[in-house]
N, C-alpha and C positions, 0 to 999 in steps of 0.2 A: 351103704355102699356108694351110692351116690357122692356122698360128700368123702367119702374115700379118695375115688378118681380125681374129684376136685380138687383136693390135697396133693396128688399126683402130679396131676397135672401142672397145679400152680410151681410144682417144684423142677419139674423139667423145666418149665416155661422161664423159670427165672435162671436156673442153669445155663438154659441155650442166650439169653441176655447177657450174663455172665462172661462167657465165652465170645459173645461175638463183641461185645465194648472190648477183652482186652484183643480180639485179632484185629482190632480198626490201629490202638494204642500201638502195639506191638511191629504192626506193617508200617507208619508211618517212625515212629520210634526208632527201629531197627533203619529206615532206608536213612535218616538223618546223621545215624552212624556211618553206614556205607558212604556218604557224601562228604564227610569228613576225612575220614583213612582216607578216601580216593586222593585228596590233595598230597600225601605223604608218595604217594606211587608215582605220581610222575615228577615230583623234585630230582633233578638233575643233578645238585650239587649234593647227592646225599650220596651213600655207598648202594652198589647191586643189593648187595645181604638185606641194607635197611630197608630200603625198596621191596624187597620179598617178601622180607617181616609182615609192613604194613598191608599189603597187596593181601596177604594170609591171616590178616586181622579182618580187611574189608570182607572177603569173600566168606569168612566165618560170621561178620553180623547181615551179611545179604542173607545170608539162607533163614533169617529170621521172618523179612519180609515174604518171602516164597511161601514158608510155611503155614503162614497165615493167611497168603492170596488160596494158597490150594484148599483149606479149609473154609473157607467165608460163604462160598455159595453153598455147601450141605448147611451151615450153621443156620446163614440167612432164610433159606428156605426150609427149613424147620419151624422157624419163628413167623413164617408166612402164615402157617396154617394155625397158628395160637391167633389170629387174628381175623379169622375168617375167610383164609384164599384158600380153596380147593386145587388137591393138586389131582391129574386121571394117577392110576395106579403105575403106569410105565414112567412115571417123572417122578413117582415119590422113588420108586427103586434106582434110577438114574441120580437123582438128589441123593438119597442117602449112598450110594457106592460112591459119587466122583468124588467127597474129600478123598477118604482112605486110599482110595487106589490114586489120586494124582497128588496126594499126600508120598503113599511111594515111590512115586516115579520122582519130586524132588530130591529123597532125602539119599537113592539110590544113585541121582545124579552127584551128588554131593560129598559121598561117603566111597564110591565105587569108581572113580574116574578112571580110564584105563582097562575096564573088565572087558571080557567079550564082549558081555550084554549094553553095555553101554551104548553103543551106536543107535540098536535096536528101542532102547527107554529112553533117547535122547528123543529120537524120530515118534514114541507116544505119546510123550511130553508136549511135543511142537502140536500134534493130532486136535490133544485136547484143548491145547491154547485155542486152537482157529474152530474149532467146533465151538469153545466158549464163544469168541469172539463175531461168530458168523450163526451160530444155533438160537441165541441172545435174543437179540432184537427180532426173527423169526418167529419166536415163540410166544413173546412178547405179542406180536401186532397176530397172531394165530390164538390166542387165548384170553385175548383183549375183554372179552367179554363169559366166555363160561368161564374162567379162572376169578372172576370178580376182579380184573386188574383195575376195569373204569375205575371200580371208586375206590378205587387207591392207586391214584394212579403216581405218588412219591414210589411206591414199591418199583412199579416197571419205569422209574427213571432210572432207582437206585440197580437195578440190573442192567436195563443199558449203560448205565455208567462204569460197573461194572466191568462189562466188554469190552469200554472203551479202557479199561486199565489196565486189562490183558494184553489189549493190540500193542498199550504203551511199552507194555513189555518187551515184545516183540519185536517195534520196533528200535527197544535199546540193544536187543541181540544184536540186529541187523549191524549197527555202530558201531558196536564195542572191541573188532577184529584187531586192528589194530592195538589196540589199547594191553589185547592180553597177548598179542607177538613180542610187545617189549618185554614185557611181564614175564612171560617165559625164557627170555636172556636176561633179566636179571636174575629170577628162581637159579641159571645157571651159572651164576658170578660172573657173568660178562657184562661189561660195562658199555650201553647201546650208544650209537653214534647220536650225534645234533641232529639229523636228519629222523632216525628213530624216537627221539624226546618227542621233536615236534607231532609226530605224524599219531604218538600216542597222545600229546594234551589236545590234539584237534578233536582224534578220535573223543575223549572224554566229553569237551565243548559238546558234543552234538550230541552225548549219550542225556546230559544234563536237562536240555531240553525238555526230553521225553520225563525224565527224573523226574522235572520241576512241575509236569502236568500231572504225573501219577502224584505227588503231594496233593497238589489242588484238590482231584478227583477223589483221594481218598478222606479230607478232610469236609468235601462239600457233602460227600456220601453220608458221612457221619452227622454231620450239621443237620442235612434232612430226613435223616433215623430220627433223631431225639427230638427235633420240633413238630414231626406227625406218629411219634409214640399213640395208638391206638388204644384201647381194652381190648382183653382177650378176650378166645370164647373155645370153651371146653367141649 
C-alpha cells in the first residue's frame, strides 16, 4: 500500500512539474508574441482593417500569457508541498480554488466582452490581482517560519516575485488606455489622426517597460526553480 501512494504520488508530483515548466514557457512564449504583433498596431502607413487584423492577432496570443499567470500560483503551490512546506488547511483550499476560479474570470473576460456581467468579472479580476499582489508578501513574512519558508527561502522569493508580476500587470492596464482608443477606431475603419498614432505609440513605450520586467521576472523565476530543484517527500 505503501509503495502504492508512492507511485502516486511520484506521478502527481511529476504531472504538477509538468505543467508548471510549460506555464513558465508558455507565459513568456506567448508575451514575445504579444510584443511583436504590438509593432504591426500602431504602424501608421498601414490600412485601419490591417491594424485590426494585427491588434486581433495580439490580443489572441496575450490571453495565452494570462492563462498561465492565472494558473502558476495553484500549480506552484502544489509542488510546495511535494517538497516539504506545510500549507494550514484554509490556504490549501484558497490554493487550490484561485487557478480555476481566476482562470474563469480570464477566459470570461476574453470570450465575453460586452456582456452584463462583464463590468462585474472585470472588477473580480482586478480583486484578485491586488489580493495577489498585496496578500503575497504578507503571508510570506506571516508564515516565515511554521510554513518552513526559512529554509527554502528561493520559494518565498519565487512568490514575492510573483507579486511583483502581477503589479506589472497592473501596472500595464493602467498604460495601455490610449493604446486601445486608437484601436477601437481602427476595429471601426477609421483612419486615426497624427495626434492619435502618437499618443497610442507613447501609450505602448511605457506599456513596454513594464512588458520588459515581467520578461525578466518570469525568466529569473524560472532560473531559480531549476537551480534549487529539491527532493521530494511523500
Amino acid at each position: 500500500m505503501d509503495t502504492l501512494i508512492d507511485l502516486q504520488g511520484g506521478a502527481i508530483h511529476q504531472v504538477m512539474v509538468i505543467i508548471h515548466v510549460l506555464l513558465f514557457v508558455y507565459w513568456l512564449g506567448g508575451d514575445l508574441g504579444v510584443f511583436y504583433s504590438s509593432k504591426f498596431v500602431i504602424k501608421p502607413d498601414i490600412s485601419p482593417e490591417a491594424r485590426a487584423i494585427s491588434a486581433k492577432i495580439m490580443l489572441d496570443l496575450d490571453q495565452i500569457p494570462r492563462v498561465c499567470m492565472s494558473l502558476m500560483l495553484t500549480v506552484g503551490g502544489i509542488l510546495t508541498e511535494f517538497i516539504g512546506i506545510p500549507h494550514p488547511w484554509y490556504q490549501k483550499i484558497g490554493i487550490v480554488l484561485l487557478g480555476p476560479v481566476w482562470l474563469f474570470c480570464v477566459m470570461y473576460l476574453h470570450f465575453r466582452h460586452g456582456s452584463k456581467a462583464y463590468p462585474l468579472v472585470a472588477k473580480f479580476d482586478m480583486f484578485i490581482r491586488w489580493a495577489v499582489v498585496i496578500g503575497i508578501p504578507i503571508s510570506v513574512a506571516l508564515h516565515w517560519e511554521s510554513n518552513r519558508l526559512a529554509e527554502y527561502p528561493w520559494v518565498a522569493g519565487k512568490l514575492i516575485m510573483f507579486a511583483f508580476l502581477v503589479f506589472c500587470g497592473i501596472m500595464v492596464r493602467g498604460k495601455i488606455g490610449p493604446f486601445f482608443s486608437v484601436l477601437m477606431k481602427c476595429r471601426a475603419g477609421e483612419m486615426p489622426t497624427a495626434e492619435e498614432n502618437e499618443a497610442q505609440r507613447k501609450s505602448l513605450s511605457q506599456v513596454r517597460v513594464w512588458v520588459f520586467m515581467i520578461w525578466a521576472g518570469v525568466f529569473f523565476s524560472g532560473f531559480v526553480g531549476i537551480i534549487n530543484r529539491s527532493g521530494t517527500v511523500y
